[in-house]
VOBAMI-106737 format. One record per residue (C-alpha): residue in three letters; x, y, z. Coordinates in steps of 0.2 Angstrom, whole numbers, plus 5000, padded with zeros to 4 digits. Each point is the difference from the previous one (the first is absolute). Layout:
BEGIN
ALAXYZ;...
end
This chain:
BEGIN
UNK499648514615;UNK498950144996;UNK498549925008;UNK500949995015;UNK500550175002;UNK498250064994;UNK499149875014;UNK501550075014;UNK499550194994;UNK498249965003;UNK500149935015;UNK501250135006;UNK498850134994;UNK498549895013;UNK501150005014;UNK500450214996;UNK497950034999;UNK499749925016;UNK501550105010;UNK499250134993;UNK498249955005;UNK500949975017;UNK500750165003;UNK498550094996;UNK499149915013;UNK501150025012;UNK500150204996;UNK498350025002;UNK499649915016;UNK501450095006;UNK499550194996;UNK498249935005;UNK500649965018;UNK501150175001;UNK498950114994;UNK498950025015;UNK501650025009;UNK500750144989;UNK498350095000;UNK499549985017;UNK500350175009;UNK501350015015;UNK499150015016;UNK500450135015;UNK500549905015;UNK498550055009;UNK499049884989;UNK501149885003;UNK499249845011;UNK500849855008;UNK499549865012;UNK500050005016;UNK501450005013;UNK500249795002;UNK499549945017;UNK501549985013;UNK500049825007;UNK501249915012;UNK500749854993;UNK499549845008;UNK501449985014;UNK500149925015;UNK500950055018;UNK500449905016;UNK501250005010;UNK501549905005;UNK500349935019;UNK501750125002;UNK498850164996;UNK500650014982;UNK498350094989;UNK499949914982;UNK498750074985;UNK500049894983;UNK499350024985;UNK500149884988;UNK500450084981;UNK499949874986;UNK500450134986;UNK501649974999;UNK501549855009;UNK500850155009;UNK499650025020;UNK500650155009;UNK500350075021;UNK500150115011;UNK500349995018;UNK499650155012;UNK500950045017;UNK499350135011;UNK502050085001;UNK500450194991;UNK501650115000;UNK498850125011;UNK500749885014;UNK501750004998;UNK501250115011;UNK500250194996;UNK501949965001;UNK499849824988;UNK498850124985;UNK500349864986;UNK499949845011;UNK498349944996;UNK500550034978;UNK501649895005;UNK499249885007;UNK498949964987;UNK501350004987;UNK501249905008;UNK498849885005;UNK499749954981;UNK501750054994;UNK500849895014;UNK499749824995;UNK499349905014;UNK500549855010;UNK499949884987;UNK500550094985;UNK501150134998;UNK499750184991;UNK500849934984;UNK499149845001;UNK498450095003;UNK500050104986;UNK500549884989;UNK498549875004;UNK498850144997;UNK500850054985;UNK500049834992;UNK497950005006;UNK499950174992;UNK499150045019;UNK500350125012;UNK500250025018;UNK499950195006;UNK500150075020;UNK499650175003;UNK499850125016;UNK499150174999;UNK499250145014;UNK498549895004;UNK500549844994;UNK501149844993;UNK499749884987;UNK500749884992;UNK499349934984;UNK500549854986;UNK499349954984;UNK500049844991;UNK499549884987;UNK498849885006;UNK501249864997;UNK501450075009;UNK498850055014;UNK500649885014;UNK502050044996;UNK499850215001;UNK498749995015;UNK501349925007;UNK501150134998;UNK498750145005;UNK499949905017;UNK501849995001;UNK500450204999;UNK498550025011;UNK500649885013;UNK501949994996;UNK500850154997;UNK501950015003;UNK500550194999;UNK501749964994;UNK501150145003;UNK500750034984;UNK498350024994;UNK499750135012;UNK501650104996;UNK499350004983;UNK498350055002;UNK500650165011;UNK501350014986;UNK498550044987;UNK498950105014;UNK501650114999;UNK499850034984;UNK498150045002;UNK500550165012;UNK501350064989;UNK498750004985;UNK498650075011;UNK499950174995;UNK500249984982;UNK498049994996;UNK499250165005;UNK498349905001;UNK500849885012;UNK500750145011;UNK498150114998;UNK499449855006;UNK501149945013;UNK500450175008;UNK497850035000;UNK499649845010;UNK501350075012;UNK499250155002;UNK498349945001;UNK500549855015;UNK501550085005;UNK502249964997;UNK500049855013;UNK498149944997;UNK500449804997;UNK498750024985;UNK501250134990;UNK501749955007;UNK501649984987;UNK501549915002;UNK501450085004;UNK501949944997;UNK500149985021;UNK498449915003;UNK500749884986;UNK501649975008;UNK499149965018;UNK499349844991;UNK500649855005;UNK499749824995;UNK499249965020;UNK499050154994;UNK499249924982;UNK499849835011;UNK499150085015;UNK498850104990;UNK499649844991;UNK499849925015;UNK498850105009;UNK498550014985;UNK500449844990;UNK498949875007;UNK498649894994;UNK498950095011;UNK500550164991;UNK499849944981;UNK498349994989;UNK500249924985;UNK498950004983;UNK500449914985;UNK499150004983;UNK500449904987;UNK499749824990;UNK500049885016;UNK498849905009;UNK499650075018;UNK500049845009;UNK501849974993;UNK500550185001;UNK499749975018;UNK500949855001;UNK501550094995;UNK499750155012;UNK499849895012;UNK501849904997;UNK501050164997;UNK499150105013;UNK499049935013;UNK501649935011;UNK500550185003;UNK499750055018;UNK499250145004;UNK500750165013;UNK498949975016;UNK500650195003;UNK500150104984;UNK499750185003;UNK499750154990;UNK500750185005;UNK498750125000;UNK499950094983;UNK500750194999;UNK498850135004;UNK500050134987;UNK499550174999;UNK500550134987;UNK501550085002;UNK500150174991;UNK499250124989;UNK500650154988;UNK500950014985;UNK501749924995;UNK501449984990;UNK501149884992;UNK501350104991;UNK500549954985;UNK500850134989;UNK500349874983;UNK498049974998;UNK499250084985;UNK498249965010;UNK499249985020;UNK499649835006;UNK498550045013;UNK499049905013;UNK499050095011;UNK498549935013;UNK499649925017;UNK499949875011;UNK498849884996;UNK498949865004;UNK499649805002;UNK499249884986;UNK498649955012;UNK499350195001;UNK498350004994;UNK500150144991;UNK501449924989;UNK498849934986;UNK499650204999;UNK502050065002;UNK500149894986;UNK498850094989;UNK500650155003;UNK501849944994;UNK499049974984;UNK499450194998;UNK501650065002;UNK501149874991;UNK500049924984;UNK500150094980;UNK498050045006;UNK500650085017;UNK500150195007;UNK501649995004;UNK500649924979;UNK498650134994;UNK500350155008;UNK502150005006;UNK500449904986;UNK498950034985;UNK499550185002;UNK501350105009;UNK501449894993;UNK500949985015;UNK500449835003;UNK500849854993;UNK499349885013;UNK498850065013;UNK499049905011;UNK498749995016;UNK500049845013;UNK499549965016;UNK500949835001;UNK499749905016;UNK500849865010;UNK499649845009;UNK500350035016;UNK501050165002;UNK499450174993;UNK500550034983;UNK500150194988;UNK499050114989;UNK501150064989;UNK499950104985;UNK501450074990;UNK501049974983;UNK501350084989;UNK500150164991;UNK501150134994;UNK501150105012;UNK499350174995;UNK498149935002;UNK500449905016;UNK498950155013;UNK498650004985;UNK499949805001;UNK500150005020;UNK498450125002;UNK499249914986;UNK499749855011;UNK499650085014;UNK498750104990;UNK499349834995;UNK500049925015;UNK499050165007;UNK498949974985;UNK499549825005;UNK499550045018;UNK499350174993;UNK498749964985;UNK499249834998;UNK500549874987;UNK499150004983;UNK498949854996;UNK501149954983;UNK501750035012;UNK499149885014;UNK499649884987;UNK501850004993;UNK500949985017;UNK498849865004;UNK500149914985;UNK501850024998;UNK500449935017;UNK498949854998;UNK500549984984;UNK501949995008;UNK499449905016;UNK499549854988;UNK501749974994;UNK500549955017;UNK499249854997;UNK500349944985;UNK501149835006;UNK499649905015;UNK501850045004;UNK499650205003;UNK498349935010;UNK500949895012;UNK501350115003;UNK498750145006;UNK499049865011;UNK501749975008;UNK500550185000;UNK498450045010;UNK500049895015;UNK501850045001;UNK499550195005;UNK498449925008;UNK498750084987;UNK498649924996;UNK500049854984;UNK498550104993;UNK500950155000;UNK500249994979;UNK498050015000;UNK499750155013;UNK501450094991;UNK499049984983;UNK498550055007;UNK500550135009;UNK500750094984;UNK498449954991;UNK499050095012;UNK500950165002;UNK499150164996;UNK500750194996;UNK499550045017;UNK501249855007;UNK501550064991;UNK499950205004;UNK499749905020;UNK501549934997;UNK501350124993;UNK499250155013;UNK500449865013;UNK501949944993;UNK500850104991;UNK501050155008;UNK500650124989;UNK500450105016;UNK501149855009;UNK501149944985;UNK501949984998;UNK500550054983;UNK501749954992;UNK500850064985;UNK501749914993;UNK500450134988;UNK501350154995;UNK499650125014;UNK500950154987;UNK498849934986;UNK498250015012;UNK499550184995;UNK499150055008;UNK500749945012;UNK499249885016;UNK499750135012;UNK498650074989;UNK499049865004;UNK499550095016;UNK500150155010;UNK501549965013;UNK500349824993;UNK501749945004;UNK500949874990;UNK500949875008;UNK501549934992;UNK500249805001;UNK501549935000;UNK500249854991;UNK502049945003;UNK500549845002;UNK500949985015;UNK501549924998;UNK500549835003;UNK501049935015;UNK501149825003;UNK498949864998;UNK499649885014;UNK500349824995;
end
């Protein structure tokens, strides 16, 4: 018995020195491997290197077109069994009648809230459900879409679908009634955000009250919408020789084809589809206004101009000069937020459109008592930009940081197609990713003092302020000598019998 405890002590003392052994080992490779870590000296980010930018590709794809007129992109995805949609149709609530402001929205979501012809709302609802897909129709200023997304073996049953809502929409009118139920609500709650009404109440300002690019519903021009109204305005934009389609996803293109082909290609096209004319725009006012709100502690403030089109050339340099004023590296972040203290958010853009003009706008919040200090700190920058040249180090930071955003555009064949698609349907060029990106590259100092001498007007701007007009000391009228402020008047109108 002894001898079996003595040999069990022996080995257990074996077993004890090799643990040990172990752990000294492991200990020393493991301060080995950190100490160069620990010793290694922090670097200033200047030092700092990294690759280069990755080369923007398009995605093999392929686009034809169907007999009715309708434009299809594919891209085929392997990654992973899910295929995704959108279809395009050259439609926008900029069309809708000035008495009708909400009919294009309703449309669209009654479209896919609906149910079709062949399944009801409920029935819908609960097929994509079971699929975990989706089936979404949407109409906004310039455009509507409707999109779906599937698993790539439910792919034949949700297409389907898709080309059911497209095609088939039934507009019932209890579906109506509730949709203009919920808009309802959307007007009562609109003044709620002092952002949302800043930024509402500006674009009205800058494009004027009626402009169709800026107009709000209103209680009256919801009750003037009828059911006829959500089944005409769908009549007259949705045709197959109004609709592009791209899909991307984990399907074979001659059998994605197939299926466009059978869900699709038997839709007849409008021999006499017409487009109005788009709305003209010119700015509508300048000065300085007011949103008063005597409960805020702080001024919501945009202030800027009518602006420009995508397709400028000068836009790659536009863009750079949004880089020297925006961003933690900025003018506007360094000097009105950092050193005077006066900002919470500030910020600089010239922010283009497709195919109507879109804003420069600058602005941000700050306290009540600093709102005039914040005001003439922006336009003291923006007279800086078009006054002294850029520095080298700010050129490089603006061009850097908008390249370095740009790529990221592009990360997914999905975000490629859909700029492919979105530029033919505003008739820009296919390369235009590649001008874009050289154009920045090659932009000097000189380029962007050009451009801000040539498209920022300090001297033409409409400011707005939502704020406590007794808290703005000093107050508004210091900004200038005879400057007037204009109250704007931000009641909802009330709302009148319905029309069924």
């Amino acid at each position: 018995m002894q001898k079996h405890i003595t040999t069990k002590n022996k080995l257990i003392s074996q077993k004890s020195k090799i643990f040990l052994a172990g752990l000294f080992t492991f200990t020393l490779l493991f301060f080995t491997w950190l100490t160069p870590a620990v010793a290694e000296t922090a670097r200033h980010y200047t030092e700092l290197t990294f690759p280069p930018l990755p080369e923007i590709k398009l995605p093999n794809y392929t686009r034809y077109q169907l007999d009715n007129g309708i434009i299809v992109y594919l891209a085929e995805n392997h990654e992973l069994p899910l295929i995704g949609g959108t279809a395009l149709f050259r439609t926008g609530d900029r069309w809708e009648p000035a008495d009708k402001v909400g009919l294009a929205g309703l449309t669209g979501e009654v479209m896919r809230s609906g149910g079709t012809q062949h399944h009801s709302a409920d029935e819908l609802n609960q097929l994509l459900e079971q699929k975990a897909a989706s089936v979404e129709v949407g109409i906004g200023t310039t455009s509507g879409s409707a999109s779906f997304s599937s698993l790539k073996e439910d792919l034949a049953q949700v297409f389907g679908l898709f080309a059911e809502v497209i095609r088939e929409p039934l507009f019932p009118q209890e579906k109506l009634d509730l949709a203009k139920t919920q808009t309802r609500g959307g007007i009562a709650r609109r003044n709620d955000s002092p952002g949302n009404i800043a930024g509402r109440e500006f674009g009205k300002l800058i494009y004027g009250k009626d402009s169709p690019y800026v107009r709000t519903v209103e209680y009256a021009t919801l009750n003037n919408i009828t059911r006829e109204d959500l089944e005409k305005f769908y009549q007259q934009y949705f045709h197959p020789n109004n609709m592009m389609l791209g899909i991307v996803g984990d399907f074979d293109t001659k059998a994605m084809q197939a299926l466009i082909q059978q869900k699709f290609g038997g839709w007849k096209p409008e021999p006499k589809l017409q487009f109005p004319p788009l709305p003209s725009v010119t700015q509508s006012q300048t000065g300085v206004f007011l949103v008063n709100q005597p409960q805020l502690t702080q001024s919501y403030i945009q202030m800027g101009h009518l602006g420009g089109l995508y397709n400028n050339p000068d836009y790659p340099a536009l863009s750079v000069l949004n880089g020297v004023l925006n961003g933690f590296g900025g003018r506007l972040f360094n000097q009105v937020r950092s050193r005077q203290g006066l900002a919470y958010t500030v910020y600089g853009s010239w922010s283009p459109s497709y195919d109507y003009p879109g804003m420069f706008v600058a602005g941000g919040q700050t306290r009540s008592e600093t709102t005039v200090p914040f005001i003439r700190s922006i336009f003291s920058e923006i007279k800086r930009i078009q006054g002294e040249p850029v520095t080298p180090a700010e050129l490089a930071y603006a061009k850097e940081s908008v390249l370095n955003s740009f790529v990221f555009n592009f990360q997914t064949p999905t975000q490629t197609l859909s700029r492919l698609m979105r530029y033919e349907y505003y008739g820009y060029p296919k390369d235009f990713i590649f001008r874009y990106q050289r154009g920045v590259e090659a932009t000097t100092a000189a380029d962007v003092q050009r451009v801000a001498r040539t498209y920022l007007k300090p001297d033409n701007t409409a400011t707005l302020v939502v704020g406590n007009a007794a808290a703005i000391v000093p107050p508004l009228t210091s900004l200038g000598e005879g400057v007037h402020v204009n109250q704007v008047d931000i009641k909802i109108p009330e709302p009148k019998a319905l029309v069924k």
